[in-house]
C-alpha positions, 0 to 999 in steps of 0.5 A: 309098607315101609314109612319111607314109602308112605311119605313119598306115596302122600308127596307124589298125591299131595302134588297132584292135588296141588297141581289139579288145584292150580288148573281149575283155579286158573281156568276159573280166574283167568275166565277161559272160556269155560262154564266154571263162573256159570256155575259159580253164578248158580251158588251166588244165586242161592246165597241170595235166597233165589235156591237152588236148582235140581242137581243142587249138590255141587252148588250146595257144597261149593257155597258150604266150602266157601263159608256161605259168603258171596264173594267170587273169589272165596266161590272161586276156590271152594269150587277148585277144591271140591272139583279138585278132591273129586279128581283125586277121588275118581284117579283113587277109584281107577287106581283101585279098579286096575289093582283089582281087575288088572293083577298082571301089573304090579309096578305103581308107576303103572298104576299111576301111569294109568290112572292118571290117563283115564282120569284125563280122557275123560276130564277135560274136551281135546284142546288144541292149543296152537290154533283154538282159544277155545275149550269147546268151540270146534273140540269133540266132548269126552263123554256124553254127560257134558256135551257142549253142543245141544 
């Protein structure tokens, strides 16, 4: 692989990490109606010494990446960046999983083209932007592990 191609490949990854970061950021500040600040409320709750709950994990690393400090604001990105990088993670795994599964395609911007549509149907519920202010009232949830209806 060519160096040119290399640092055009990390470029094109680099944006979309940055552009993943900016999302949940965004959502997470601008406190759309999400559960991201109730589950920031959970990491605030074990720096407190209250601990943690049993799927204790993302709490653990969004308080390990924030630097153990109780400020919403540094809980805020720490929890983008962990979400964020778990993204990529999921879009690298897909990406590989058509490489390996698919041989038909060979152009990256299949792959990409791909990657990136499977990442997003089951990343976020269908938003309707034009009529709803909601993420989740009146949506259909992608997947059943994170059902907003009980």
């Amino acid at each position: 692989m060519e160096k040119k191609d290399t640092v055009k490949k990390i470029m094109i990854y680099g944006l979309m990490l940055s552009t993943v970061f900016i999302i949940f950021f965004t959502i997470m500040v601008k406190n759309f109606d999400s559960d991201f600040n109730a589950h920031i409320r959970f990491a605030q709750e074990f720096l407190k010494g209250k601990g943690l709950p049993p799927n204790f994990l993302y709490y653990f690393l969004v308080v390990l990446i924030a630097g153990f400090k109780n400020n919403l604001l540094n809980l805020q990105i720490a929890s983008s960046v962990l979400l964020s990088f778990a993204i990529m993670a999921k879009f690298f795994i897909t990406k590989s999983y058509y490489k390996e599964n698919i041989k038909s395609i060979q152009s990256e911007a299949v792959f990409i083209s791909l990657s990136v549509a499977a990442l997003l149907s089951f990343a976020i519920p269908s938003i309707d932007l034009f009529y709803q202010k909601s993420f989740y009232l009146g949506t259909f949830p992608p997947n059943v592990w994170h059902n907003s209806t009980p």
